[in-house]
C-alpha positions in Angstrom: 1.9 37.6 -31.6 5.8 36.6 -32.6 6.6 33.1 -31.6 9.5 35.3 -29.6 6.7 37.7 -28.3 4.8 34.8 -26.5 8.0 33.0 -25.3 8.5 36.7 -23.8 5.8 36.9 -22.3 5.8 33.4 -20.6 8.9 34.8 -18.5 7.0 38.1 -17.3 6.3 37.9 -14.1 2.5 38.4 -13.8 0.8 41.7 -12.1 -2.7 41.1 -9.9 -4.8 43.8 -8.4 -4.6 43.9 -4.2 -5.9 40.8 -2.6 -6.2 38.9 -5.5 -3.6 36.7 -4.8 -5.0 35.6 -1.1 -8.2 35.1 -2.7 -6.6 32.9 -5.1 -4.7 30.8 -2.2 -8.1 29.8 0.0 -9.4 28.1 -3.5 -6.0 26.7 -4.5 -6.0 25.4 -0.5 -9.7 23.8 -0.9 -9.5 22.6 -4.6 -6.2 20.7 -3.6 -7.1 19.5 0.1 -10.5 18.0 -1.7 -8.9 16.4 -4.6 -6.2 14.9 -1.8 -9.6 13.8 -0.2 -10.1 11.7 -3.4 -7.0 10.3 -3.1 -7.7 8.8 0.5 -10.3 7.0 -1.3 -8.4 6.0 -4.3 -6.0 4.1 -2.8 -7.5 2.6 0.5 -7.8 -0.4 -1.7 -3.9 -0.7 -1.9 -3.3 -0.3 1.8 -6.2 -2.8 2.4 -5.2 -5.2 -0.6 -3.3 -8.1 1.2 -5.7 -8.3 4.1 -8.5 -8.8 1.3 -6.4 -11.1 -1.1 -5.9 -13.5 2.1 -9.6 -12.9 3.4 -11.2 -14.0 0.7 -8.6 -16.0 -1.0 -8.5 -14.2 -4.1 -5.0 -14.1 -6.7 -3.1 -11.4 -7.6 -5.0 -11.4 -11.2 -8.9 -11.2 -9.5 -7.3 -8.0 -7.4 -6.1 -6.7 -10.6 -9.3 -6.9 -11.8 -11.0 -4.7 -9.3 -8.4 -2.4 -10.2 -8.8 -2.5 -13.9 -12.3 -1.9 -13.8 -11.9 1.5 -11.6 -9.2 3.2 -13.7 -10.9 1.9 -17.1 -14.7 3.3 -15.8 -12.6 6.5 -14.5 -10.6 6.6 -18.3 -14.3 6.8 -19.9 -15.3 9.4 -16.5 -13.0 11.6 -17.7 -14.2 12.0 -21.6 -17.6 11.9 -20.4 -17.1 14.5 -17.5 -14.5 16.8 -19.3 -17.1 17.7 -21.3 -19.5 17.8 -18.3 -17.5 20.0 -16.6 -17.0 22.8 -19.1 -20.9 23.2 -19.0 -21.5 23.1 -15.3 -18.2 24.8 -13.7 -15.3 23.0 -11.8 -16.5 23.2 -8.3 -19.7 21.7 -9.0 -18.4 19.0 -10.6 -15.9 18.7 -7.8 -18.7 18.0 -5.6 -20.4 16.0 -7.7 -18.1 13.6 -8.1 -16.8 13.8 -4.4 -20.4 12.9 -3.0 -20.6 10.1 -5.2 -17.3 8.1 -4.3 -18.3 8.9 -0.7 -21.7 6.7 -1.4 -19.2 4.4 -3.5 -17.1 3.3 -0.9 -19.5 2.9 1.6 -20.9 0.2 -0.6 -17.8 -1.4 -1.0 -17.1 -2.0 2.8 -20.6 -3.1 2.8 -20.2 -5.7 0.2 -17.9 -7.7 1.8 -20.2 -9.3 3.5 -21.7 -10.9 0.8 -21.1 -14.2 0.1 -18.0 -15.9 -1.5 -19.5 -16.2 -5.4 -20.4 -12.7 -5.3 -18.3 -10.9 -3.5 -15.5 -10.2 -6.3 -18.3 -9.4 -8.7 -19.7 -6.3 -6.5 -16.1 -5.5 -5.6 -15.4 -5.0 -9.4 -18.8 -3.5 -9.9 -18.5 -0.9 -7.2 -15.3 0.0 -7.7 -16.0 0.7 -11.3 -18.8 2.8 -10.6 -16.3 4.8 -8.1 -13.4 5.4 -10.7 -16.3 7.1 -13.2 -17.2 9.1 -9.9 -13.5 10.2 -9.4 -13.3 11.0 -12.5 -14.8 14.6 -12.1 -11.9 15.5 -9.8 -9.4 16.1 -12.1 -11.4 18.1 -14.9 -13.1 20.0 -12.2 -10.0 21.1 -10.7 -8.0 22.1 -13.4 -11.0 23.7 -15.0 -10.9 26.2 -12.2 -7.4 26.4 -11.6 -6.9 27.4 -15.1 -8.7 30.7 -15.0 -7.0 31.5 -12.0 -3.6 31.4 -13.0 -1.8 32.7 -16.6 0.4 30.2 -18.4 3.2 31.6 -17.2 2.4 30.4 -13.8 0.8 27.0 -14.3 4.0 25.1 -14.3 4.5 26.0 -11.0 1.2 25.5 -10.1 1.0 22.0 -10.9 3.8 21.3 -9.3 2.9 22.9 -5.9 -0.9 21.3 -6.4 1.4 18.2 -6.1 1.8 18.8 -2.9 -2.0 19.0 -1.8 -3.1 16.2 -3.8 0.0 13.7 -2.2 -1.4 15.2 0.9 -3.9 12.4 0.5 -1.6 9.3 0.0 0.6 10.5 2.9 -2.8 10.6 4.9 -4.1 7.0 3.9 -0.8 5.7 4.1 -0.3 6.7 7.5 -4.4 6.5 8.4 -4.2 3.0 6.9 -2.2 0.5 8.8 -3.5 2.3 12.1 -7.1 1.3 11.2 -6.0 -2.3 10.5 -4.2 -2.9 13.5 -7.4 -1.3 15.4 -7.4 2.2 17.1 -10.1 4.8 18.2 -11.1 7.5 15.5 -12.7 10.6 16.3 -14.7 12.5 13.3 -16.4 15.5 14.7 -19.1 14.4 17.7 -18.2 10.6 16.7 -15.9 8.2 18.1 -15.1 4.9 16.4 -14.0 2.0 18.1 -11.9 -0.6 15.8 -10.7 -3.6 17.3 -7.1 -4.8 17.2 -5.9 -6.8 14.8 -8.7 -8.2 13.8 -9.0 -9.8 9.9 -12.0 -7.8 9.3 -10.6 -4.2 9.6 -10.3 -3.7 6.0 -13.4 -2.4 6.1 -12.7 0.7 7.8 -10.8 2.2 4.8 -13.5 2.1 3.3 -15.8 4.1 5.8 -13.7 6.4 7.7 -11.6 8.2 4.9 -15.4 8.7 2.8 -16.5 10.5 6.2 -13.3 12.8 5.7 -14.4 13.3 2.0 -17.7 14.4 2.9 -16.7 16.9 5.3 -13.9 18.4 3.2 -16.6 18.7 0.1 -18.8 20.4 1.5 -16.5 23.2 3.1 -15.0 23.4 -0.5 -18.4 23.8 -2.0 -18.8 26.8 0.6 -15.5 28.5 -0.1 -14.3 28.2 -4.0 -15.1 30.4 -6.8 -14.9 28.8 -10.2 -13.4 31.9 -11.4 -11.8 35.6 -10.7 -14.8 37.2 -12.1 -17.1 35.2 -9.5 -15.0 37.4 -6.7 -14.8 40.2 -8.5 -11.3 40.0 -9.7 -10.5 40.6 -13.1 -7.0 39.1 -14.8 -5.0 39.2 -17.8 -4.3 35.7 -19.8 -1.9 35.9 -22.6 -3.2 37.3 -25.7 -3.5 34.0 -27.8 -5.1 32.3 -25.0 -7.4 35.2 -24.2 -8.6 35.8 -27.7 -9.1 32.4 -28.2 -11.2 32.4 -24.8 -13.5 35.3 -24.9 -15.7 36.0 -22.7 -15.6 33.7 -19.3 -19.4 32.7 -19.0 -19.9 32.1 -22.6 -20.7 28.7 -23.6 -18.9 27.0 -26.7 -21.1 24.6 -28.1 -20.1 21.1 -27.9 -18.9 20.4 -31.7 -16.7 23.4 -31.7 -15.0 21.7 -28.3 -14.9 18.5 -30.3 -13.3 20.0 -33.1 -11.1 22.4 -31.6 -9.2 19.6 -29.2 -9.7 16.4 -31.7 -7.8 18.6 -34.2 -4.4 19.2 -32.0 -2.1 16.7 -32.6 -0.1 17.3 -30.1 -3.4 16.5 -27.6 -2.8 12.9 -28.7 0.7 12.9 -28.6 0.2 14.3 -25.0 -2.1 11.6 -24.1 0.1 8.5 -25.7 3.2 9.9 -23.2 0.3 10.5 -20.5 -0.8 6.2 -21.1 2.8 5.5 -20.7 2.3 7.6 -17.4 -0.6 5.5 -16.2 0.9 2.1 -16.5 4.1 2.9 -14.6 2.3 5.3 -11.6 -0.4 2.7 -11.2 1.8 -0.4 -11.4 4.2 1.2 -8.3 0.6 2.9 -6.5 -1.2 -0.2 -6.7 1.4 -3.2 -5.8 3.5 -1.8 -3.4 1.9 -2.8 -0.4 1.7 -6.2 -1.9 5.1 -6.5 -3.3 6.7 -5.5 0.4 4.3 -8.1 2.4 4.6 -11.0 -0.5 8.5 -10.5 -1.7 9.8 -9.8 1.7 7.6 -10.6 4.3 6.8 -6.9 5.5 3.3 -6.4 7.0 2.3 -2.6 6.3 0.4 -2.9 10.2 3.8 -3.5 12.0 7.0 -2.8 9.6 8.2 0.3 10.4 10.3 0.6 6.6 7.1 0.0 5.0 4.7 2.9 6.9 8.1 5.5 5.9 7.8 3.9 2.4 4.5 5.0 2.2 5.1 8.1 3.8 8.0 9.0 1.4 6.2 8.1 -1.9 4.2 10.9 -1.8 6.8 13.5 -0.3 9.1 12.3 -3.4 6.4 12.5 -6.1 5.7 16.2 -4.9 9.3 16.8 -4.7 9.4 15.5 -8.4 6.2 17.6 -9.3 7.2 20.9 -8.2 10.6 20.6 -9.3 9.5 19.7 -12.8 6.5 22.4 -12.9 9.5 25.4 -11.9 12.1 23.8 -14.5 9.7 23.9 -17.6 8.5 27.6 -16.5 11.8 29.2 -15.6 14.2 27.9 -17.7 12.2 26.5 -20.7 9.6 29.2 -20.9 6.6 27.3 -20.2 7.8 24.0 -22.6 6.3 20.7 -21.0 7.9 18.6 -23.8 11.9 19.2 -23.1 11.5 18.6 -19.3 9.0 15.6 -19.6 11.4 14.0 -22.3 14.0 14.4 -19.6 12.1 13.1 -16.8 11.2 9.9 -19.1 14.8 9.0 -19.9 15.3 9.0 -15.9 12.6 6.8 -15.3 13.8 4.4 -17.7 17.4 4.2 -16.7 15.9 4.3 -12.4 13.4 1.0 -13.8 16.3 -0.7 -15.3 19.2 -0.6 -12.5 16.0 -1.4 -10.2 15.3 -4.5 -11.6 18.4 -5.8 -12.3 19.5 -5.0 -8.7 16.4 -6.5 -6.9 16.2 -10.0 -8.9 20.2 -9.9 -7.9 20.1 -12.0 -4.9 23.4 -11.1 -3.2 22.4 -7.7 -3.7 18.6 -7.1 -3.7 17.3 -6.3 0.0 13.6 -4.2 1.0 15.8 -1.3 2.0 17.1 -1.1 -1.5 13.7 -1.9 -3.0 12.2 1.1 -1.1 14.8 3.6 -2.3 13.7 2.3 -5.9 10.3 3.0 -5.4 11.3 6.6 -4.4 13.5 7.4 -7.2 10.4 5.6 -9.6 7.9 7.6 -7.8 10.1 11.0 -8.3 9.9 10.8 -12.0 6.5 9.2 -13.0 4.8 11.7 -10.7 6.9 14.3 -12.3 5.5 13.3 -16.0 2.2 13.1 -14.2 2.1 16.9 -12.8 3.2 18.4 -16.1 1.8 16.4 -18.5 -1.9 15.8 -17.0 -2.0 19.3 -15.6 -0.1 21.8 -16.9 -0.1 20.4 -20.9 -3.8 20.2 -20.1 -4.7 23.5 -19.5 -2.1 24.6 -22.2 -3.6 22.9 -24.5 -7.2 23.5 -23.7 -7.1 27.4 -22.2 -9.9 28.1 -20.2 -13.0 27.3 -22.6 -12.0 23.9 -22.9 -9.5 23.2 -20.2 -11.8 20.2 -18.7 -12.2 18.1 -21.8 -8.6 19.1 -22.9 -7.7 17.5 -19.3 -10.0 15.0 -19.5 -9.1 13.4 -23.2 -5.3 13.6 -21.8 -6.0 12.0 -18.8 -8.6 9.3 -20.0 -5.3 7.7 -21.7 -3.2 7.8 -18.7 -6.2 5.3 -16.5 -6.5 2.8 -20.1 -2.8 2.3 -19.2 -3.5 2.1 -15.7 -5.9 -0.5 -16.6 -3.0 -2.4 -18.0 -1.2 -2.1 -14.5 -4.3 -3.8 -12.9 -5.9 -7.7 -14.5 -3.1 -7.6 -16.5 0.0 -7.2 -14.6 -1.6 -9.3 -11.9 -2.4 -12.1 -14.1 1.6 -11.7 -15.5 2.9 -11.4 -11.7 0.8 -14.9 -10.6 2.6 -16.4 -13.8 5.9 -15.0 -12.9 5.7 -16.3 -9.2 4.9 -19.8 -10.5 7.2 -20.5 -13.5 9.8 -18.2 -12.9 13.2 -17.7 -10.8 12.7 -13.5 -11.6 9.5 -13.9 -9.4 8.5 -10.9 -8.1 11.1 -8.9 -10.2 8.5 -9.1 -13.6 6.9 -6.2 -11.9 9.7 -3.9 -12.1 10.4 -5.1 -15.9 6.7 -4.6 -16.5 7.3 -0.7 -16.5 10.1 -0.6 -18.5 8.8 -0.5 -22.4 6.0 2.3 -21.0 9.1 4.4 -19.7 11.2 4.2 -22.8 7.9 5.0 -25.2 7.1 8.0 -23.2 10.8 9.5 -24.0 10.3 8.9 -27.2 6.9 10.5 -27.6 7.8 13.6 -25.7 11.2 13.7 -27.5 9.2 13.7 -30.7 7.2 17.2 -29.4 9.6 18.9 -28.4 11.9 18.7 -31.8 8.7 19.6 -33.8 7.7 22.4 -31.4 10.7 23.7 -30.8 10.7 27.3 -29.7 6.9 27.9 -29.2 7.4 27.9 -25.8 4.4 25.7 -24.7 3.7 22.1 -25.6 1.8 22.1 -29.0 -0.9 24.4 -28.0 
């Protein structure tokens, strides 16, 4: 096929036989509303982290390393359990990987009631073994999701699977403060009693939202087909990618895989942007809640502009997502490269006038810091949505979609490690030597930002009129 033949045929509108597209909804509907599960338990540990910091006196830097250690074990998850995935099938490891961080977390409310010398240790340990867990979300997901939809559509997909995914931020963030002020929680036949304000609450973010996790698992393990075929549905993918594909239940043997995506370039290109991805997403999801309670003395429990922070993050990062995913499909034919380079050179220049406005004392205020995290969270989810999902099943088709996700994504959680021991340890400098304080955190992003326009800026002038990012 014509390089003008398959840009073509990334603007046809795709045809499905009766039903097919319902069908395709209830999986879309469970795959997202148990990856958003994840997510609940992904970043309790933010919403919980000043209560811990103060309850057991650690510094920003000993936070970060908790942190570190989940998205570096959940980097290595993702190599490991791409590959994993394209032998077992998505859902399975869905639910693999979803029983496993509800065990996780469980152990990590438990452990903090161990002593003081061991406490951080087990907190580091645990968490670690939960961000390998997590790690067969992603994979799993978009290894289904990538026989069910053509190229044409996945653009849009990822964008509106933005939605379902932020579901879960917008549910801890709003789940969160109420169980650390103390509240009564009903799951099913059970009713939960917290207390009120009591120190100790911290713990309940780490037992209630892995109850959720459980229950939503198991109905998605019920409901969702890995593929059309499984319901008896049959549909066209483009030529290239379906000749390349064959038959859906063959198996490619592992050194083809390795070969096949090792030899892309544009994989690793991909992935460097995607690093610059992780250190920006995680340095905003991480420290927020700190940053509001430490810089400007708003408790998440109480402070009405920090719960509609937290509920707006996730609103804006869908509004980023889905915006991105209909941009690159409509108008640029299915090209991730053009609209991520785009996206990029926004975040920088949002990053910038952030932190030179909020180290500007007669100007900087939390009103003002909270529309900055917005407009930060609007373009590094973007990057995140077309870059980790839709580039990834691009790039792999569906034979190899899960390692092609999960090699792309393993860089975006090493820079996420970046966000965590080291931007801590650079933050407790920052507060103690100098007057920017607080405002290092916003700099901290900035180089990631400026590198990721400049990779993505580099695939789209050497893939130029493909149509698609590399593949």
């Amino acid at each position: 096929m014509s390089a003008n033949e398959t840009a073509n045929s990334a603007q046809t509108t795709p045809v499905h036989p009766p039903g097919f597209r319902a069908r395709r909804g209830m999986n879309w509907f469970m795959l997202g509303l148990s990856y958003a599960s994840f997510y609940m338990c992904r970043y309790n540990l933010s919403v919980a982290a000043p209560r811990i910091i103060d309850y057991f006196g650690f510094t920003n830097a000993d936070y970060g390393k908790i942190n570190s250690a989940r998205h570096w074990c959940y980097s290595a998850g993702q190599l490991i359990n791409g590959l994993f995935t394209d032998r077992v099938g998505g859902k399975q490891a869905m639910a693999i990987g979803g029983l496993l961080t509800v065990i996780l977390n469980l152990c990590f409310g438990l452990a903090s009631y161990a002593g003081a010398g061991s406490v951080l240790a087990l907190f580091i340990l645990i968490r670690g073994c939960d961000g390998y867990a997590q790690a067969f979300g992603a994979p799993g997901m978009i290894k289904v999701n990538t026989a069910w939809f053509v190229k044409s559509e996945r653009g849009r997909f990822a964008g509106i699977f933005g939605l379902m995914i932020q579901f879960g931020q917008i549910t801890i963030n709003s789940l969160g403060p109420l169980l650390l002020a103390g509240t009564s929680i009903s799951l099913i036949l059970v009713t939960f009693n917290i207390p009120k304000n009591n120190p100790t609450n911290f713990r309940w973010l780490f037992w209630i939202p892995p109850a959720i996790v459980f229950i939503v698992v198991a109905l998605m393990f019920l409901i969702v087909r890995n593929n059309p075929e499984e319901s008896g549905y049959k549909i066209r993918h483009d030529d290239v990618e379906s000749a390349a594909d064959g038959e859906h239940d063959e198996k490619i043997p592992l050194r083809v895989v390795f070969s096949t995506i090792f030899r892309k370039k544009m994989v690793w290109v991909t992935a460097c942007a995607y690093f610059c991805t992780g250190v920006v997403r995680t340095a905003q999801y991480d420290w927020w809640v700190i940053y509001f309670e430490r810089e400007w003395g708003l408790d998440i429990k109480v402070s009405t502009l920090v719960i509609i922070t937290g509920a707006l993050l996730p609103i804006s990062a869908f509004a980023g997502s889905i915006g991105s995913g209909y941009i690159s499909d409509l108008f640029f034919r299915g090209a991730r490269a053009p609209v991520a380079m785009g996206l990029y050179a926004l975040e920088t220049l949002v990053i910038l006038a952030s932190g030179l406005l909020l180290t500007n004392s007669a100007i900087a205020s939390a009103p003002l810091a909270a529309v900055c995290m917005i407009l930060i969270s609007i373009t590094c989810n973007s990057t995140h949505s077309i870059l980790g999902t839709a580039a990834a099943m691009d790039l792999g088709g569906r034979k190899m979609a899960g390692f092609a996700s999960g090699v792309i994504d393993s860089f975006q959680y090493l820079g996420a490690g970046l966000a965590g021991w080291g931007l801590g340890a650079l933050i407790d400098y920052a507060v103690a030597h100098w007057s920017i304080g607080w405002g290092v955190w916003f700099f901290s992003m900035l180089p990631f930002s400026a590198l990721g326009m400049i990779l993505m800026g580099y695939i789209w002038w050497t893939t130029r009129g493909r149509g698609v990012t590399g593949a």
